[in-house]
C-alpha positions in Angstrom: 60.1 248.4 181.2 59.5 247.9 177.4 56.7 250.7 177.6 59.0 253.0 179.1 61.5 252.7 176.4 58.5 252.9 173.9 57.2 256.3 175.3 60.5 257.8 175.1 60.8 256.6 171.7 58.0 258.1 170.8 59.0 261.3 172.3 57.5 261.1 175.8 59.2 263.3 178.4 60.2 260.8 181.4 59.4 262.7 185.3 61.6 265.0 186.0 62.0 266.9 182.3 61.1 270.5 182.2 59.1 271.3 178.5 58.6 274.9 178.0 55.2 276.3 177.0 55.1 278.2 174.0 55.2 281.9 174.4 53.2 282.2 171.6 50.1 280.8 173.7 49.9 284.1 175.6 49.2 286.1 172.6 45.8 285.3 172.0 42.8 284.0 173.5 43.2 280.6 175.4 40.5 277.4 175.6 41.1 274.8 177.2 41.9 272.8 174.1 44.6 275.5 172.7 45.9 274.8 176.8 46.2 270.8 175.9 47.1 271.3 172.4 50.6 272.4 173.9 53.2 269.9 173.8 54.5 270.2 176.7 51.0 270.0 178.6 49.8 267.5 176.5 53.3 265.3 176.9 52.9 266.3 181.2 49.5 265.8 181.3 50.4 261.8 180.3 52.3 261.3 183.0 50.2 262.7 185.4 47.6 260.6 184.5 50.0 257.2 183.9 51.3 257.9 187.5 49.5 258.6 190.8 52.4 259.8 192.4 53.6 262.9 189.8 52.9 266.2 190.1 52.9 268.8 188.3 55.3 271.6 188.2 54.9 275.2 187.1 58.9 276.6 186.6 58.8 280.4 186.1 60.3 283.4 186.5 60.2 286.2 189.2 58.8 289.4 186.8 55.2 289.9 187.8 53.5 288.6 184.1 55.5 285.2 184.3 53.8 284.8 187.7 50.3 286.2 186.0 50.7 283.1 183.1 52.1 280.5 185.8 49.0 281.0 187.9 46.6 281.0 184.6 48.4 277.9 183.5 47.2 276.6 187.1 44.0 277.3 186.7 44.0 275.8 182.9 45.3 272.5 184.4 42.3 272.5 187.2 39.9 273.0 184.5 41.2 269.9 182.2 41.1 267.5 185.8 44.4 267.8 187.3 44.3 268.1 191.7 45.4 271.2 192.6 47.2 269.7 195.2 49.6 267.8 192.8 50.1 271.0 191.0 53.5 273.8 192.3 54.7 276.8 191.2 58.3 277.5 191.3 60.3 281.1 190.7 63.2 279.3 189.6 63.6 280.6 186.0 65.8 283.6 184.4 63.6 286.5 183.4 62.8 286.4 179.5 62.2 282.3 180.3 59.2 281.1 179.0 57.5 278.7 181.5 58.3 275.5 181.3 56.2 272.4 182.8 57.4 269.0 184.4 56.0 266.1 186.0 58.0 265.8 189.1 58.2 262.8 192.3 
């Protein structure tokens, strides 16, 4: 348990905490490192790979260019190793939201 306490400490995101993605991000051109270099995937991207039974969870909202980003962020996660199966999308955000990412059970 002390390494739990320790990530959180160090500003880990436990399972289950949405992080939005930077909105910024969509104005110019993407890599796969600017993808990591995001706090949120990077922080996400941890867990997934700490525990075999998270997945990953796009949150965005219904208007047709949060679906566009939530389904490129998709495919940026594929590209950096993460199972598409373990990765959702979810229409559950306000418009004007800027995605947000979790690592889910």
């Amino acid at each position: 348990m002390l390494w739990l306490w320790l990530w959180c400490a160090a500003g880990i995101a436990y399972a289950g905490d949405m992080l939005s993605i930077e909105p910024e991000l969509w104005e110019r051109p993407r890599t796969a490192r600017a993808i990591y270099e995001q706090p949120a995937v990077r922080q996400t991207l941890e867990l997934y790979l700490a525990q075999p039974d998270v997945q990953l969870v796009i949150h965005h909202a219904v208007a047709p260019e949060s679906v566009l980003q939530a389904e490129e962020l998709r495919t940026w996660l594929m590209a950096l190793a993460v199972d598409a199966t373990r990765v959702r999308l979810i229409n559950d955000l306000p418009p004007g939201r800027p995605l947000a990412l979790e690592a889910a059970r």
